[in-house]
C-alpha positions in Angstrom: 0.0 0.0 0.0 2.7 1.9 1.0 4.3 2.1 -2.7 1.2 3.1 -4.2 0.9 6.0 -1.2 -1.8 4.9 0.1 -1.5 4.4 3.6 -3.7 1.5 5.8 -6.1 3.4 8.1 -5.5 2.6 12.3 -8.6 -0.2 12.4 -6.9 -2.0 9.2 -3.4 -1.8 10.8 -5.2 -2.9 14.0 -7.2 -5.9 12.1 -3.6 -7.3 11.5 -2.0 -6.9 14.9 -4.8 -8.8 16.3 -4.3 -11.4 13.6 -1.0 -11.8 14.4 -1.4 -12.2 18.4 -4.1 -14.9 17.3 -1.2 -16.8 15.2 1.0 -15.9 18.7 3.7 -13.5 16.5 4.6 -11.0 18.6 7.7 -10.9 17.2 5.9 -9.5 14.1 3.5 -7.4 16.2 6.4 -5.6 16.9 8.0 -4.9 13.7 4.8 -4.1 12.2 4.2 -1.3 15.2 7.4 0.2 14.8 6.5 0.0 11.2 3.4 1.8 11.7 5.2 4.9 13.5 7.5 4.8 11.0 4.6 5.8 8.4 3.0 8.4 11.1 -0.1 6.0 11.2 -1.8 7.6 14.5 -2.2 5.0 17.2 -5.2 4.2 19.4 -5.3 2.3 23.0 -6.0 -0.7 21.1 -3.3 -0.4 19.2 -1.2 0.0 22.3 -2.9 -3.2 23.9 -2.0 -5.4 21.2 1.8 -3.9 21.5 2.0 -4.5 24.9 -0.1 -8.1 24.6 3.3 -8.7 21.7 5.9 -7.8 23.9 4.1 -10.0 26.9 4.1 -12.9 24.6 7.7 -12.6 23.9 8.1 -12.3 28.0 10.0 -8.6 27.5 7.9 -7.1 30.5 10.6 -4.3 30.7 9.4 -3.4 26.8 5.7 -3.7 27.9 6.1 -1.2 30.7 8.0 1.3 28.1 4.7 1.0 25.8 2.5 1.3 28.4 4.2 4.9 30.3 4.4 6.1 26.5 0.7 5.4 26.0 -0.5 7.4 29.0 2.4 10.4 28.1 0.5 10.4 24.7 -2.7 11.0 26.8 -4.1 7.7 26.2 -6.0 6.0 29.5 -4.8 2.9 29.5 -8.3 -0.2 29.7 -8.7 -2.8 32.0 -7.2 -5.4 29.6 -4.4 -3.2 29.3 -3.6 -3.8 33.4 -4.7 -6.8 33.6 -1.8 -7.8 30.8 0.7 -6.2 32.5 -0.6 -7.7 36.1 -0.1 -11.0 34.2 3.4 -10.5 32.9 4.7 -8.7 36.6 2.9 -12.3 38.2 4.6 -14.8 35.5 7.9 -13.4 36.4 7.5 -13.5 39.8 7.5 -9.7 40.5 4.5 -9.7 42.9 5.2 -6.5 44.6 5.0 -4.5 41.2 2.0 -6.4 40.5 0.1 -5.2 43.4 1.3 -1.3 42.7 0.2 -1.5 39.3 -3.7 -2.7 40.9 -3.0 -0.2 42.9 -2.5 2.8 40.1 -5.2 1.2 38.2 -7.8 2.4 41.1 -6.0 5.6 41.5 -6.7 6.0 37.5 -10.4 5.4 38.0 -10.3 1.5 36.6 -12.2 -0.7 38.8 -10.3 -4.2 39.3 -12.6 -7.2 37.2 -12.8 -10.9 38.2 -9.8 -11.4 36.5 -7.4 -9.1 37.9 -8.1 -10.8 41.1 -7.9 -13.6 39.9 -4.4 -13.4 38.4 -2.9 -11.6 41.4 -4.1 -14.8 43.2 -2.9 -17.0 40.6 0.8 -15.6 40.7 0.7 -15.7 44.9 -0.4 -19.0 45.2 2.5 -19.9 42.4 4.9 -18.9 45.2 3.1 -20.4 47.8 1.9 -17.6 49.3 -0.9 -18.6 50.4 -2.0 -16.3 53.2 -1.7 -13.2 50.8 -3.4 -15.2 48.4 -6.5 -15.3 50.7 -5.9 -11.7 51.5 -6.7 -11.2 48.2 -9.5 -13.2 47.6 -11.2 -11.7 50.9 -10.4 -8.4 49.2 -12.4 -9.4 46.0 -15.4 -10.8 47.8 -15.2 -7.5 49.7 -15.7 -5.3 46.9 -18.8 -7.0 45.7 -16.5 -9.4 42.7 -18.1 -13.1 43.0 -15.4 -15.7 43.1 -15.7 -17.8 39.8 -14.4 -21.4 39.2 -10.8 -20.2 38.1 -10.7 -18.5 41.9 -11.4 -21.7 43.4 -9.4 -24.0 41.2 -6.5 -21.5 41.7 -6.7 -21.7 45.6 -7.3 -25.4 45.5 -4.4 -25.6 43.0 -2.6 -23.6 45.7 -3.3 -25.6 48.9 -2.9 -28.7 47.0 1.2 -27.5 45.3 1.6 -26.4 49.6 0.2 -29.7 50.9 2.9 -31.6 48.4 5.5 -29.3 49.5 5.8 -28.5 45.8 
């Protein structure tokens, strides 16, 4: 398209970055993005989910974060699915404590917590075996009115069951 000058509008662009996170190339969600500033394509916040959903897949948290603090520079308010990605990749990794601030700065930013940022703040404690905090948690959810669904259960039964083992 480019050669002909015509350039792909943001949704088309879009279309093919959620494609290509379907087929699990982030690698290629990547290029294509930097490809698309390249060409001055403006960007959108789903644009900048699918980026940092790329750079989770390819488990470069660091980059994620980058995309993330240059969304909300550019005056974009970043969605739930947005956090709840980057709650993921600070959990898989083991980084628990940035996890937790990053819930944190989500409520500060007006975005109310879902089932499944609970959920995966649970998941990542009960990983470690911590247990306690993972009940913390879940207290906290049932507390603001979230009804524990199957994945909360399995995860803590997953969790007590790794602890019993001595896993």
């Amino acid at each position: 398209m480019k050669n002909y000058g015509i350039l792909p509008t943001v949704e088309s662009c879009n279309a093919l970055l959620s494609s290509l996170l379907k087929l699990n190339r982030g690698d290629i969600v990547v290029k294509f993005y930097k490809e698309m500033q390249r060409s001055r394509i403006s960007l959108n916040v789903f644009t900048f989910n699918m980026v940092v959903a790329g750079y989770c897949k390819l488990e470069k948290l660091e980059k994620a974060v980058a995309i993330f603090k240059e969304m909300e520079n550019l005056g974009f308010n970043p969605t739930i699915a947005l956090y709840n990605m980057l709650i993921g990749g600070y959990c898989k990794q083991g980084l628990l404590s940035s996890a937790m601030k990053l819930k944190d700065s989500m409520v500060r930013n007006g975005v109310q917590p879902s089932e499944i940022t609970y959920n995966t703040r649970i998941h990542g404690l009960c990983k470690e075996g911590k247990l306690p905090e993972a009940n913390k948690i879940f207290n906290e959810m049932k507390g603001v009115n979230l009804t524990p669904n199957t994945v909360t259960y399995n995860t803590l039964i997953n969790g007590y069951y790794l602890l019993d083992l001595n896993i």
